[in-house]
Backbone as numpy.savetxt, mean C-alpha at the origin, in Angstrom:
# Nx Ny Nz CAx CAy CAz Cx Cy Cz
8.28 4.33 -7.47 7.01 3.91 -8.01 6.93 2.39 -7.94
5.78 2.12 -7.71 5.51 0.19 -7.58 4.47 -0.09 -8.74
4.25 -1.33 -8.41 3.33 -1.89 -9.43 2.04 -1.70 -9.08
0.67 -1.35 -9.06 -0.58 -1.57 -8.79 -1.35 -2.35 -9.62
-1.10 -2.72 -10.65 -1.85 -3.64 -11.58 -1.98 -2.60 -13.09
-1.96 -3.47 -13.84 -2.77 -2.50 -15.62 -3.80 -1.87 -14.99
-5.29 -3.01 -14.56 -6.29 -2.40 -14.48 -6.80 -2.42 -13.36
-6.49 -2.16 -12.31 -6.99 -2.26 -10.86 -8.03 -3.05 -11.00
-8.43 -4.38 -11.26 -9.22 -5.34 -11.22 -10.55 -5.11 -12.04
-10.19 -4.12 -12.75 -12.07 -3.83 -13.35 -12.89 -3.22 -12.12
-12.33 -3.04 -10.97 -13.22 -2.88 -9.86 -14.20 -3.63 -9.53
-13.29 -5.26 -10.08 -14.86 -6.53 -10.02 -13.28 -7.38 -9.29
-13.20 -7.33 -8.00 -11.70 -7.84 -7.23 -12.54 -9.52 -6.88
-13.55 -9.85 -7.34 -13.77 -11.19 -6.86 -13.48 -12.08 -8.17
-14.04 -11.97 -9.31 -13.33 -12.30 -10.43 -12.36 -11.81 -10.84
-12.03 -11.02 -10.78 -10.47 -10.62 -10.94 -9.27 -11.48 -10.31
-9.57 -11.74 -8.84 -8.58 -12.86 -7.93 -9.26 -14.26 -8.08
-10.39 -14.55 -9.12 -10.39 -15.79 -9.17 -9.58 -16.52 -10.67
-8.86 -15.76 -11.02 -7.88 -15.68 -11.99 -6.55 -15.73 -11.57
-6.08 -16.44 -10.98 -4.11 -15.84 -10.35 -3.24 -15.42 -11.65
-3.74 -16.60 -12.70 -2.73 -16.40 -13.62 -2.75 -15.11 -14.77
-4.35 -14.75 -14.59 -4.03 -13.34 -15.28 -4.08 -12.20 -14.16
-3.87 -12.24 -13.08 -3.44 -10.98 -12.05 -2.05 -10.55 -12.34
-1.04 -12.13 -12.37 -0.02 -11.76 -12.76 0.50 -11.56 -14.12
-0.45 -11.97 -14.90 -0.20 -10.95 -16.39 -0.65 -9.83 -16.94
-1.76 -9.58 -16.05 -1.90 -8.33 -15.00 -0.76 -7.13 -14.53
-0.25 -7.59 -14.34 1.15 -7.03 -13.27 2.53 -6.85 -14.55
2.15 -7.73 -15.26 3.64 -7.72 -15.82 3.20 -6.65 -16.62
1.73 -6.53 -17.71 1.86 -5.55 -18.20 1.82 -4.43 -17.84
1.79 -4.15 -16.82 1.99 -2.54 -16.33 3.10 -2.54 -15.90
3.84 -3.59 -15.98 5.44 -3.25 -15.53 5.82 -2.84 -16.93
5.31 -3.69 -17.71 6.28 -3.47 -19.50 5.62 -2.09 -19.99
4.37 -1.87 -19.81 3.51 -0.41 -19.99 4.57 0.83 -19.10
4.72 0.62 -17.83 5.30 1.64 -17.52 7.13 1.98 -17.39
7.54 0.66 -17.93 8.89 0.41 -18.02 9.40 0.61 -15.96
8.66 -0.22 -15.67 9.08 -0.45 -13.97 10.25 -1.27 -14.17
11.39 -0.58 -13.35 12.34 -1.33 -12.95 12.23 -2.16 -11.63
11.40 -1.89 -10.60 11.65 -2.65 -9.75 10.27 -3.65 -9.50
10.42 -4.31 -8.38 9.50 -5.72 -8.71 8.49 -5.22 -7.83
7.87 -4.22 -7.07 7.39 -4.29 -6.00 5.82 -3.76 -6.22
4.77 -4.35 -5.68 3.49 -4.44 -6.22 2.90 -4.51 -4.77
1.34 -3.77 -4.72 0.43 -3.80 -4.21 -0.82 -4.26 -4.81
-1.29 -4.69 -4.60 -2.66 -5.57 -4.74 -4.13 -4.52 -4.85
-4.69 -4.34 -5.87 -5.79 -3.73 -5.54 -6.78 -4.12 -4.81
-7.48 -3.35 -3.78 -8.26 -3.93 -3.12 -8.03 -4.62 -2.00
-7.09 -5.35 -1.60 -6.56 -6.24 -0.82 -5.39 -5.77 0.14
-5.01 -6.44 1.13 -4.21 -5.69 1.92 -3.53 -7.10 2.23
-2.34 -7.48 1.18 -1.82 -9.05 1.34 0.10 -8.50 1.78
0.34 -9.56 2.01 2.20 -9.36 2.36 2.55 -10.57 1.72
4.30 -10.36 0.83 4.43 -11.83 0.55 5.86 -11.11 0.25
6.64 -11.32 1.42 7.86 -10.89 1.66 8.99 -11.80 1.98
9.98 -11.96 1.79 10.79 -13.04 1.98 10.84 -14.07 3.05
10.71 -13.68 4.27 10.56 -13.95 5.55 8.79 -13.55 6.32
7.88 -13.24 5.39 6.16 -12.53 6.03 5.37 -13.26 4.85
4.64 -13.61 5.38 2.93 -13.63 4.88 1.66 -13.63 5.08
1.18 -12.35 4.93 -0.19 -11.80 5.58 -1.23 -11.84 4.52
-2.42 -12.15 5.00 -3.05 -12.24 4.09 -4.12 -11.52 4.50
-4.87 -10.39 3.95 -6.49 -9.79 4.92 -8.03 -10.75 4.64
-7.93 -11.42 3.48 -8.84 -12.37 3.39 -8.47 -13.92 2.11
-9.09 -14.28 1.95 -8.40 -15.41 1.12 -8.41 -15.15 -0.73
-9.27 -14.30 -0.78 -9.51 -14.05 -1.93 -8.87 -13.41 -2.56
-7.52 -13.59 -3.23 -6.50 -12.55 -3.50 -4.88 -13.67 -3.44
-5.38 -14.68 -2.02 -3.83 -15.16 -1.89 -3.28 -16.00 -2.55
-3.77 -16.28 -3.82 -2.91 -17.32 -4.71 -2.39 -16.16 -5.46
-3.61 -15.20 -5.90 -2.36 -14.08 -6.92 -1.02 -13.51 -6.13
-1.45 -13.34 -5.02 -0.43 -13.15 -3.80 1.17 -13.59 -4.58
0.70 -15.32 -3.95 1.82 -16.38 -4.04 2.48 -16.21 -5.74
1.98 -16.19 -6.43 2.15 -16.64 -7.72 3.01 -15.13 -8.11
2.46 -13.98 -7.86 3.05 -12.55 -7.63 4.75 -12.75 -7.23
4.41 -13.34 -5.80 5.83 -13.69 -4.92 6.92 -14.47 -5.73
6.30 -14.97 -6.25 7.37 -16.58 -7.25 7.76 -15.98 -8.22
6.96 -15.25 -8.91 7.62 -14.24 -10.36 8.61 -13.27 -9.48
8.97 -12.73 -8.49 10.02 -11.93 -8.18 9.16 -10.55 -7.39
8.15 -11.14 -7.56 7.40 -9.21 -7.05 7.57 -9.55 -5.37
7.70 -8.14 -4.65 7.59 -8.38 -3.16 6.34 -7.59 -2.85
5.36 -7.54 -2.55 3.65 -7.62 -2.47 3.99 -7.31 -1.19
3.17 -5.86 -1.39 3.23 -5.13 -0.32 1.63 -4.73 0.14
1.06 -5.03 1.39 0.15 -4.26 1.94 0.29 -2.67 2.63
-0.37 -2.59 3.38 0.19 -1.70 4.90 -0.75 -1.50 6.14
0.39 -1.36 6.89 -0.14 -1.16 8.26 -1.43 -0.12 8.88
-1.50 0.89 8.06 -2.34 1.69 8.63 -3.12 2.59 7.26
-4.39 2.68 7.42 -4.63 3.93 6.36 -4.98 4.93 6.71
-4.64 5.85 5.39 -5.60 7.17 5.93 -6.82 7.22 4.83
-7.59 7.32 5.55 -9.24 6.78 5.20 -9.84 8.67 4.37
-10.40 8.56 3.34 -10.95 9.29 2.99 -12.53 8.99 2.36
-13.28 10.53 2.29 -14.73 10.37 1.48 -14.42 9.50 0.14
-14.99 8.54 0.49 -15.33 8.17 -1.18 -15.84 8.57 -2.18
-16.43 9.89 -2.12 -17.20 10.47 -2.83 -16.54 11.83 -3.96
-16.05 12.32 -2.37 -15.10 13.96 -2.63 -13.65 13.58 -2.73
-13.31 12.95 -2.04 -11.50 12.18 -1.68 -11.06 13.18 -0.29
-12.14 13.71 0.10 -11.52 14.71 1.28 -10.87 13.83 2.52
-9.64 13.68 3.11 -9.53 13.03 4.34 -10.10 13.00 5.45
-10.25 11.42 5.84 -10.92 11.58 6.75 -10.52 12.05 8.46
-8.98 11.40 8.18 -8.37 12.04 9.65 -7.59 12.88 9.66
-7.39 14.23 10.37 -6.61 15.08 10.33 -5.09 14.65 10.30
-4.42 15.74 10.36 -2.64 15.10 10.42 -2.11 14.68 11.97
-2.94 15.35 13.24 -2.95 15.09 14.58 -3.74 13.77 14.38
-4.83 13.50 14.03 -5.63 12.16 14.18 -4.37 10.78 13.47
-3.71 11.40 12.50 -2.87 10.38 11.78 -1.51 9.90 12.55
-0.78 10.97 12.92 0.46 10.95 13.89 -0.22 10.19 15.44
-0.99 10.63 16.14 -1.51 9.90 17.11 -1.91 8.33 16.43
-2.60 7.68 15.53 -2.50 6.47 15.64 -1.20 5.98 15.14
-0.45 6.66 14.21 1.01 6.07 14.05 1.92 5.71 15.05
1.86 6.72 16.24 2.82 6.74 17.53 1.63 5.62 18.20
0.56 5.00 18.09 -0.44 4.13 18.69 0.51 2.80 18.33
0.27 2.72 16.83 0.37 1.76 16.32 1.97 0.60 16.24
2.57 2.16 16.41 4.12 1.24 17.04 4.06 0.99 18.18
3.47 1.91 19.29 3.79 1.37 20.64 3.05 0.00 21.22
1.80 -0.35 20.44 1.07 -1.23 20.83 2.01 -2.60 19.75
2.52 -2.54 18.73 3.40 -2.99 18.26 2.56 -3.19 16.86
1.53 -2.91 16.25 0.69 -3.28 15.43 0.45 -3.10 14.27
2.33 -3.27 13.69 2.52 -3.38 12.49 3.14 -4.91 12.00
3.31 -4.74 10.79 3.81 -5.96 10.40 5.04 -6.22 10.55
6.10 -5.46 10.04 7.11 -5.93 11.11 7.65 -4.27 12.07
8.24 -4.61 13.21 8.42 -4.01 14.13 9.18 -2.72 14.31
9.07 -1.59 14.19 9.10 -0.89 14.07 9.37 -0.07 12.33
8.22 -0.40 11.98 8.35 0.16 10.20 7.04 0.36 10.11
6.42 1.12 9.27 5.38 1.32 8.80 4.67 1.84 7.80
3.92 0.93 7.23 3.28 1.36 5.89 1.68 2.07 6.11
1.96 3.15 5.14 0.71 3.94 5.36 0.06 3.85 3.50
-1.54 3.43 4.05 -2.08 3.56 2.93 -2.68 5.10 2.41
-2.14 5.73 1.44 -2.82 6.85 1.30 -3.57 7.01 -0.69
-4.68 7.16 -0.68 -4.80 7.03 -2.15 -4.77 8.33 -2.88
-4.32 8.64 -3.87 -4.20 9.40 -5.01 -5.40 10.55 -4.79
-6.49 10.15 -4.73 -7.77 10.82 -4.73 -8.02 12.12 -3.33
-7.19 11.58 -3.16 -7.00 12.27 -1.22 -6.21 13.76 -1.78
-5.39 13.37 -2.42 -4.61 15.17 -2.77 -4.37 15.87 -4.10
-5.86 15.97 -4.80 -6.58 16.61 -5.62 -6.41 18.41 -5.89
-6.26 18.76 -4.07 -6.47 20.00 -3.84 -5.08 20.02 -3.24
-5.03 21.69 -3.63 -3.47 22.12 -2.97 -3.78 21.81 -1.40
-4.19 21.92 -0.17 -4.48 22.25 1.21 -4.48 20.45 1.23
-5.24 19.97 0.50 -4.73 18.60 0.91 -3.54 18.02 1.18
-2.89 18.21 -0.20 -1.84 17.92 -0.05 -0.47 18.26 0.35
-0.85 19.57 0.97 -0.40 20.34 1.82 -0.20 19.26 3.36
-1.57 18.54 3.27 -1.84 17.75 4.98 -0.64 16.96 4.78
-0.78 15.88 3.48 0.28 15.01 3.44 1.78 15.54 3.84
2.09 16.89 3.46 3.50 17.88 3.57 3.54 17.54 4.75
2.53 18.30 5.48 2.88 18.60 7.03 3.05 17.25 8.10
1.83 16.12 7.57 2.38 14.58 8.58 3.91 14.60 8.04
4.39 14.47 7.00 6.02 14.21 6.97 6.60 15.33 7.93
6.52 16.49 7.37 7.27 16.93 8.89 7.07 17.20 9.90
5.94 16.88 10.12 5.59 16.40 11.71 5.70 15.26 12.57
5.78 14.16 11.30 6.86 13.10 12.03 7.89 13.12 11.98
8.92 14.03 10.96 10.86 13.72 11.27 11.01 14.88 12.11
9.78 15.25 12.52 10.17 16.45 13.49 10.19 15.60 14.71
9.27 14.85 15.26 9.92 13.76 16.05 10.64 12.55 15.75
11.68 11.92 14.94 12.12 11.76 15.04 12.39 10.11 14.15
10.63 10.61 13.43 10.52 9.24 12.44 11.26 9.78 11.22
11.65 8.35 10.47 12.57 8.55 9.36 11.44 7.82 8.29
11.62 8.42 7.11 10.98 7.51 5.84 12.43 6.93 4.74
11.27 5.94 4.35 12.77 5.74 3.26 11.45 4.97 2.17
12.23 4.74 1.08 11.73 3.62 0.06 11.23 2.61 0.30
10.30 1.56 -0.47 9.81 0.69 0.11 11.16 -0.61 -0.67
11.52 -0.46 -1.26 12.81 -1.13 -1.71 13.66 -1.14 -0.67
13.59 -0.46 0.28 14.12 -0.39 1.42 13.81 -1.47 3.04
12.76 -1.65 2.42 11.89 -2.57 3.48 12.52 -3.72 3.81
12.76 -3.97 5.07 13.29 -5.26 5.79 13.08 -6.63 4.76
């Protein structure tokens, strides 16, 4: 489990990141709320990197909580690819063939962040229903069936 924030920004992410210093008091209390042991946080809304050796940013609005995130000990994680659903229903939008084809895309063209690893965005809302989350079952073993491995993101380069 990682950090996502107490309150996922109010769902107001422009005042919310024009605050750094309460994003990251932000962050801490849902670390002390959920008794998180480890430091590792995603950004609501935002798709930022702030990794020992990486820093990606998807727009500017977000990258001081970023930095300030990074300096307290968190490693701020985006990802490489999503799987896109209705905003409405949470039904997915790409099948598990549509998902594995841009994954095997996305390494070969090299178009992750770092080189051969990959982070997939998938949200909560997506596997509501058993058959959904059934889809999520089957991309896992339909990729270590060829030959991809998963691991932790504590694990990450």
């Amino acid at each position: 489990m990682g950090n996502h924030s107490f309150s996922h920004a109010h769902d107001d992410y422009r005042s919310y990141y024009n605050n750094p210093d309460a994003v990251l008091q932000d962050f801490l209390n849902n670390e002390k709320t959920l008794h998180l042991a480890n430091k590792l946080a995603r950004l609501p809304g935002r798709n930022m990197w702030r990794l020992k050796d990486r820093r990606v940013d998807d727009v500017e609005s977000g990258s001081q909580a970023s930095d300030i995130l990074f300096i307290n000990g968190f490693k701020v994680f985006g990802w490489d690819l999503e799987w896109c659903h209705d905003p409405k229903s949470g039904v997915p939008i790409q099948t598990v063939e549509d998902m594995i084809n841009l994954i095997e895309k996305y390494f070969s063209e090299k178009r992750t962040v770092t080189e051969n690893h990959l982070v997939i965005l998938c949200h909560d809302e997506m596997f509501r229903k058993s058959w959904e989350e059934s889809e999520l079952k089957q991309l896992i073993d339909k990729l270590r069936i060829k030959g991809f491995n998963f691991a932790h993101l504590s694990e990450y380069p």
